[in-house]
VEXDREN-2710 file (C-alpha; in Angstrom, 1 decimal):
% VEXDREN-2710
k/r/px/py/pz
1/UNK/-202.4/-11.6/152.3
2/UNK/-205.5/-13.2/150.6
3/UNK/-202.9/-15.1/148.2
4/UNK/-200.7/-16.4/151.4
5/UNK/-203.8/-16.8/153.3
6/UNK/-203.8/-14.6/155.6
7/UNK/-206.3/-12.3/157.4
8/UNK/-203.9/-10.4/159.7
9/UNK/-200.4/-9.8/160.0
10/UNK/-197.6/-7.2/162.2
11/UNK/-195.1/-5.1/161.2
12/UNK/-191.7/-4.3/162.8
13/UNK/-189.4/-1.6/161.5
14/UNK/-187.3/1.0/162.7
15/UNK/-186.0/4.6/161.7
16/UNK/-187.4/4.0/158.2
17/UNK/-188.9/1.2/158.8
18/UNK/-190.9/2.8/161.4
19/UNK/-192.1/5.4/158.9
20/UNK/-193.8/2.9/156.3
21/UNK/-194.8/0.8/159.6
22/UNK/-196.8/3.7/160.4
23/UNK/-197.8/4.2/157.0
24/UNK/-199.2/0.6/156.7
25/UNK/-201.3/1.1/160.3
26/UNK/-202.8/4.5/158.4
27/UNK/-204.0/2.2/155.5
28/UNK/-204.8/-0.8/156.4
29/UNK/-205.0/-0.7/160.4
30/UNK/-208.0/-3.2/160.9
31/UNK/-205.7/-6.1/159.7
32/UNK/-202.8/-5.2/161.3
33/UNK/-202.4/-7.4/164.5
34/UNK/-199.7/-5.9/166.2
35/UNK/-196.7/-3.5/165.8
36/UNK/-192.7/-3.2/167.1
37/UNK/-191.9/0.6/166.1
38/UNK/-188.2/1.8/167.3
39/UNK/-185.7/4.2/166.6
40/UNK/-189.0/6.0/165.7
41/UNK/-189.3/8.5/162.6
42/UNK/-193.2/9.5/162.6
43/UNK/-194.8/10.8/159.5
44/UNK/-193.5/14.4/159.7
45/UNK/-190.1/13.5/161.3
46/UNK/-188.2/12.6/158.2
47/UNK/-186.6/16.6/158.3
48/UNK/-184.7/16.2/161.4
49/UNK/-185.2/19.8/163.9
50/UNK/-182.4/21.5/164.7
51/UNK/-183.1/22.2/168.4
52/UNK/-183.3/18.1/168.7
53/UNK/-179.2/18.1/167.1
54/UNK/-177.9/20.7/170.0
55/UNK/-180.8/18.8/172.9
56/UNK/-178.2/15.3/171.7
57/UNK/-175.1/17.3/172.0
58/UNK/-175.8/18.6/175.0
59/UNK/-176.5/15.5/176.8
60/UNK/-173.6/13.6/175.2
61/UNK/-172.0/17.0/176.7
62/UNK/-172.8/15.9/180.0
63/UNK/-171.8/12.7/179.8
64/UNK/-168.6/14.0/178.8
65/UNK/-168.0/16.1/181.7
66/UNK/-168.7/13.8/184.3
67/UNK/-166.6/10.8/182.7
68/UNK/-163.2/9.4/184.5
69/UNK/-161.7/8.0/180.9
70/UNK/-161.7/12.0/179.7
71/UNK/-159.6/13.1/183.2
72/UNK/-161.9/16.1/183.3
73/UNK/-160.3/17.4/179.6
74/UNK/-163.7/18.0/178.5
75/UNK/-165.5/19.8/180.7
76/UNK/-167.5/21.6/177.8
77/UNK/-167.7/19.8/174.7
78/UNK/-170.4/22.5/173.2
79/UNK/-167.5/24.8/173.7
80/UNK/-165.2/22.9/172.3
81/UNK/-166.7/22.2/168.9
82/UNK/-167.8/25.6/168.7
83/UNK/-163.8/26.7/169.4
84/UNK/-162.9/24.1/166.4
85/UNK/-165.5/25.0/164.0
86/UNK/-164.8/28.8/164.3
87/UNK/-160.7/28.3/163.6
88/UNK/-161.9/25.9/160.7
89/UNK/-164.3/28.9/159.7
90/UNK/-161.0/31.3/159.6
91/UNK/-158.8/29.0/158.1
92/UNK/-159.3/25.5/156.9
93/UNK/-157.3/22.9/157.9
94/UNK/-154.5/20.7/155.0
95/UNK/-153.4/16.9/155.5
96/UNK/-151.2/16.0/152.6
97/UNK/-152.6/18.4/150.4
98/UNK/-156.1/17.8/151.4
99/UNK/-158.2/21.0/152.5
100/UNK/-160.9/20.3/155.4
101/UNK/-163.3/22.8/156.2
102/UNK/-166.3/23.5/158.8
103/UNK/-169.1/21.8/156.4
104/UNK/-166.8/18.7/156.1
105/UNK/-166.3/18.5/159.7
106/UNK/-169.9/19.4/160.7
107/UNK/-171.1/17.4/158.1
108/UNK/-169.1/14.5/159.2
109/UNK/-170.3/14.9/162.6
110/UNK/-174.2/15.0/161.9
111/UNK/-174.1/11.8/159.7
112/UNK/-172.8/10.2/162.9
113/UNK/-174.9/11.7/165.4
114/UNK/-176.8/8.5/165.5
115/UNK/-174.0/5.7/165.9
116/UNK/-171.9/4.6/169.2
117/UNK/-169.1/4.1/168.1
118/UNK/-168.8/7.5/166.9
119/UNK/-170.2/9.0/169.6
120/UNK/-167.8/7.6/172.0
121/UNK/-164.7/8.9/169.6
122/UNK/-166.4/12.3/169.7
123/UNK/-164.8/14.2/172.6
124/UNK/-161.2/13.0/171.7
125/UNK/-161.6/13.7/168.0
126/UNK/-162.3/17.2/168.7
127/UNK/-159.6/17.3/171.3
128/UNK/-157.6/16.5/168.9
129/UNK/-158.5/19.0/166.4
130/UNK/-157.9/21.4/168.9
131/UNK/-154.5/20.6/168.8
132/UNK/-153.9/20.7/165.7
133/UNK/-154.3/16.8/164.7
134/UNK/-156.7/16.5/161.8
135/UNK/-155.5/13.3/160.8
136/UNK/-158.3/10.7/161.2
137/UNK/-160.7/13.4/159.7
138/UNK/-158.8/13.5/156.2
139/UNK/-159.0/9.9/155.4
140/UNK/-163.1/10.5/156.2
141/UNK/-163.6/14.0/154.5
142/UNK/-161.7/12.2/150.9
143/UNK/-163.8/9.7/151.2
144/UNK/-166.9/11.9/151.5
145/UNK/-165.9/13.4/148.7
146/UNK/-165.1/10.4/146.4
147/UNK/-167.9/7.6/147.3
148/UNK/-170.2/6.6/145.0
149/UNK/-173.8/9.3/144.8
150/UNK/-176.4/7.9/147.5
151/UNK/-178.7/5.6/146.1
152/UNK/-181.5/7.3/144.0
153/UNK/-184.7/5.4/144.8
154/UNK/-183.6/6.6/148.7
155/UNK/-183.3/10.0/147.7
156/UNK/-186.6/9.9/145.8
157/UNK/-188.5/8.3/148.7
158/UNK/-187.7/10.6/151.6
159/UNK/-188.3/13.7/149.1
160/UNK/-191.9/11.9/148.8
161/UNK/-192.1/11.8/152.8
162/UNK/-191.0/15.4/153.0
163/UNK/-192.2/17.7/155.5
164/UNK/-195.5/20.2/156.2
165/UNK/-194.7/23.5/155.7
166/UNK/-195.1/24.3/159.4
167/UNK/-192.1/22.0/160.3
168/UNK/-190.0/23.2/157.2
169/UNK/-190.3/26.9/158.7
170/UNK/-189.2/25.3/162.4
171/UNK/-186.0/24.0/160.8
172/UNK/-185.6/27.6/158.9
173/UNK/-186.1/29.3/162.2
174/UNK/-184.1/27.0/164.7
175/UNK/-179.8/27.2/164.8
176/UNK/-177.3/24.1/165.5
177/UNK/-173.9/24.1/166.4
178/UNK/-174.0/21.7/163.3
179/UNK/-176.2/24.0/161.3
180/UNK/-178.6/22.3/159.4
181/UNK/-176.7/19.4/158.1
182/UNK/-178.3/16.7/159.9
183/UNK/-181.2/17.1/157.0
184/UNK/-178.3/17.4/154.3
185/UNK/-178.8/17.0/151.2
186/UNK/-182.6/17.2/151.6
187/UNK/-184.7/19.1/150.9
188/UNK/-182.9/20.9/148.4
189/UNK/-181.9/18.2/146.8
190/UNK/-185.6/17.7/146.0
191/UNK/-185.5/19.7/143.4
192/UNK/-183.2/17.9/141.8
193/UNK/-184.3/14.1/141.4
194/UNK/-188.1/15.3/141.3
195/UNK/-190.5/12.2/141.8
196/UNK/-194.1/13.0/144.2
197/UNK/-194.8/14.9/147.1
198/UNK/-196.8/12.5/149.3
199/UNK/-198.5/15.6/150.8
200/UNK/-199.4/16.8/154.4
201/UNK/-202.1/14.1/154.6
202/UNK/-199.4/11.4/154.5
203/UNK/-197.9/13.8/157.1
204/UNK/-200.7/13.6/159.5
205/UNK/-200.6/12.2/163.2
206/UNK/-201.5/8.2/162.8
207/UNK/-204.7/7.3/165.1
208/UNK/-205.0/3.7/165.8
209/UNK/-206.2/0.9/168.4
210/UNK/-203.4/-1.3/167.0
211/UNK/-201.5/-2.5/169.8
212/UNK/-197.8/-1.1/169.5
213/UNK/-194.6/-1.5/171.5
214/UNK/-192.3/1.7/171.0
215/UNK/-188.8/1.9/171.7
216/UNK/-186.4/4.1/171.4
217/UNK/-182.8/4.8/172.6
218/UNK/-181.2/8.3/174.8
219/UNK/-178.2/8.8/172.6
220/UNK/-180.3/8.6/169.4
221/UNK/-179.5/11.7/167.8
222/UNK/-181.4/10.4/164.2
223/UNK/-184.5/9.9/165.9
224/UNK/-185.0/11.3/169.0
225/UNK/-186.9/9.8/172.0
226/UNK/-189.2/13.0/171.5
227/UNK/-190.4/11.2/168.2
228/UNK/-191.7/8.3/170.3
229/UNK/-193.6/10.5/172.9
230/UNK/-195.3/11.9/170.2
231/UNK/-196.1/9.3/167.8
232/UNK/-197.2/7.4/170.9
233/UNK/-199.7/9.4/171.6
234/UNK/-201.8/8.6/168.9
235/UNK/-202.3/5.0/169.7
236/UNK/-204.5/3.8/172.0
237/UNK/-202.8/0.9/173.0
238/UNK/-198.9/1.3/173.2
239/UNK/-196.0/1.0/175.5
240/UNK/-192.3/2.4/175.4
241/UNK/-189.4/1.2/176.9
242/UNK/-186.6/4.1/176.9
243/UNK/-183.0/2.9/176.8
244/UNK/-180.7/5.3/178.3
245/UNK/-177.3/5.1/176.6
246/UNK/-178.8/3.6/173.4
247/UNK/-178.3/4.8/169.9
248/UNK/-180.0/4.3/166.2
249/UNK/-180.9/0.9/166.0
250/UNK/-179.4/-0.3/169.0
251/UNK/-182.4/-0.9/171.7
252/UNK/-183.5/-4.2/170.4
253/UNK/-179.9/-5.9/170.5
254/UNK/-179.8/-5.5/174.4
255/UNK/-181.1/-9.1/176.0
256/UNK/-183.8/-8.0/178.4
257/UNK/-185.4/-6.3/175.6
258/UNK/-185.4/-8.8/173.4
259/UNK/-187.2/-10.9/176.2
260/UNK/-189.8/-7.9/176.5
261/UNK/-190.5/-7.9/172.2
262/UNK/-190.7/-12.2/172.4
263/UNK/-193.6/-11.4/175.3
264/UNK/-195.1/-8.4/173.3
265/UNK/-195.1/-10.7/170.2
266/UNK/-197.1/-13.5/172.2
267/UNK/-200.0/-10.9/173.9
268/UNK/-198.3/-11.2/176.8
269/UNK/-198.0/-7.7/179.0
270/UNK/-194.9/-5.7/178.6
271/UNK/-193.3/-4.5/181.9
272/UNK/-190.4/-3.2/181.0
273/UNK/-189.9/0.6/180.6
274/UNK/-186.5/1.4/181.7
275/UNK/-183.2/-0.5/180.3
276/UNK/-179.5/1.2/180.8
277/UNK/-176.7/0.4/178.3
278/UNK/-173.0/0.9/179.7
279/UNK/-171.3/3.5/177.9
280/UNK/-167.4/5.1/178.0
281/UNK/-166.3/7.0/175.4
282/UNK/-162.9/6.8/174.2
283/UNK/-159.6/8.0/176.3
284/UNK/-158.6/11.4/175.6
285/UNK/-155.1/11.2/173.5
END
């Protein structure tokens, strides 16, 4: 800042982003001018809770029972996964010599618990499974298997963000139709590629009079609108706008936000608090 010339600046990030955005207001606060946090992952969000995973499912659950395009064929998609998972648990399914099992199909699932296009295939890729069809699943679970290890610095960055104890002991205590594989490979795999703990003071609730505009999306199963509400309620001077139907990284696409982040971005006042993105899933096969 002093070498650009500088004396304040703002920050915008989301999911991750939203972490170190935090992390700068922490530090260095009084020359922060204004933030845009969305798809919000506070400091001790980066282990995602169970209970958040099956609170997503169940109200993509809903959505699948009451919508026309699935001619009533799912009127219990909890049930349905669960049915899948447990034949999968007794006997794995083989495409072309390719064995799939529950972890690659849970684990499958949780990576795209945050992303619409996914979401919307969700109810008639497990109808399919049902029946026997595991054939986009195979292409997905070799690939899985075969692409290249997750970048290092990454790994070695949300090890340092880690969790308290107390929320470590949540997950432990909490259950998932998806078990805990929305935090997978972490944070066992912290043991592995070492590097610092950031510790529970990194961790900590962020206090601030920075002004902040949150937002955050219904259908984000990443980073739930619960991180928002929370994080929220350590600023002083904040406003949300909730977008029903959204996903991860998804809210600030739609045009009448955009229109409310250009006003928040000028000091003008943000109105806006309620935005609705249209949302089908797929036709059952």
């Amino acid at each position: 800042m002093e070498a650009l010339g500088y004396d304040t600046f703002r920050t915008s990030g989301g999911s991750y982003g939203s972490h170190l955005s935090l992390s700068v207001i922490r530090r260095h606060g009084e020359r922060v001018d204004r933030s845009l946090i969305y798809g919000v992952e506070g400091p001790d969000d980066t282990y995602k809770l169970p209970s958040a995973t099956d609170r997503h499912l169940g109200r993509l659950a809903g959505l699948a029972a009451a919508a026309p395009e699935l001619d009533g064929r799912v009127p219990d998609l909890l049930d349905l996964m669960g049915r899948v998972f447990e034949r999968l648990g007794k006997e794995p399914a083989v495409v072309d010599g390719l064995v799939i099992g529950e972890f690659d199909v849970k684990a499958l699932t949780a990576t795209g618990m945050g992303f619409h296009p996914f979401l919307k295939m969700l109810p008639k890729l497990f109808l399919a499974m049902d029946s026997g069809d595991f054939t986009w699943w195979a292409g997905h679970v070799r690939k899985m298997r075969t692409a290249p290890v997750d970048n290092l610095m990454a790994l070695v960055m949300d090890c340092a963000s880690g969790a308290t104890a107390e929320r470590l002991r949540r997950i432990e205590r909490e259950t998932s139709i998806l078990d805990d594989l929305m935090n997978f490979p972490f944070p066992h795999i912290g043991q592995a590629v070492g590097g610092p703990d950031l510790g529970d003071a990194f961790r900590e609730p962020v206090s601030s009079a920075v002004p902040a505009l949150f937002m955050n999306g219904t259908l984000d199963g990443r980073t739930p609108e619960t991180n928002a509400r929370a994080v929220m309620r350590g600023f002083s001077d904040s406003h949300l706008i909730l977008a029903e139907n959204a996903a991860h990284q998804t809210v600030h696409d739609m045009p009448e936000v955009f229109d409310a982040i250009r006003d928040f971005m000028h000091g003008r006042p943000v109105t806006l608090t309620d935005v609705r993105l249209d949302f089908t899933f797929d036709p059952a096969p």
